[in-house]
Phi, psi and omega in degrees: 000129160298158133187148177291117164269101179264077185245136176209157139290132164264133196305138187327317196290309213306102169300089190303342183275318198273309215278336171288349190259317179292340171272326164312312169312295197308310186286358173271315193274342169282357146263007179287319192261013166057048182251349165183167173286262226221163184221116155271148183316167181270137164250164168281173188246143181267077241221351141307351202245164173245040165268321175303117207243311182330121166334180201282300189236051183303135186308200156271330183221137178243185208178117181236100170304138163226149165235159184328292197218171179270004143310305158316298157324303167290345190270303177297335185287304152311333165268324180272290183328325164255027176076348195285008178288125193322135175293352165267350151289331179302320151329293167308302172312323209269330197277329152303333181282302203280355178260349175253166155223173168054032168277155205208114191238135195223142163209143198226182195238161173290177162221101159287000000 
């Protein structure tokens, strides 16, 4: 299993219930078209605690995606990356992208 780390800030303008509804579409449909597993909800970062290590201005809000493999991974990367996704998903996705800042993606693997 892949996953995805998704850390970001939301642009001020930015409504969390809509950016939240809007990422929940995009991740039912590329999983529909079997391009991922599973999406956890967006959470805030708890940055009060000193279990946080993470810089001062460390994003805000995180997300975690998983894929089977890394063919799968690459293949979602790809698809969304040439346009071939249907455009109201592609939508959905372009309006996330217009909704974040300071994002930051990371992904690592099980070691079986």
């Amino acid at each position: 299993m892949i996953y995805m780390l998704s850390r970001f800030d939301l642009k001020p303008e930015t409504d969390f219930q809509s950016f939240q509804k809007s990422y929940a579409r995009f991740f039912e449909h590329i999983k529909s078209v079997g391009l991922a597993e599973t999406a956890g909800k967006i959470c805030a970062r708890v940055h009060n605690t000193p279990m946080d290590t993470d810089e001062e201005d460390a994003p805000e809000y995180y997300a975690i995606m998983t894929f089977r493999d890394r063919d799968q991974l690459d293949e979602a990367y790809r698809y969304m990356a040439t346009g071939n996704a249907h455009p109201a998903h592609l939508e959905s996705h372009e309006t996330i992208n217009k909704a974040i800042t300071n994002q930051v993606f990371t992904c690592w693997q099980d070691e079986d």
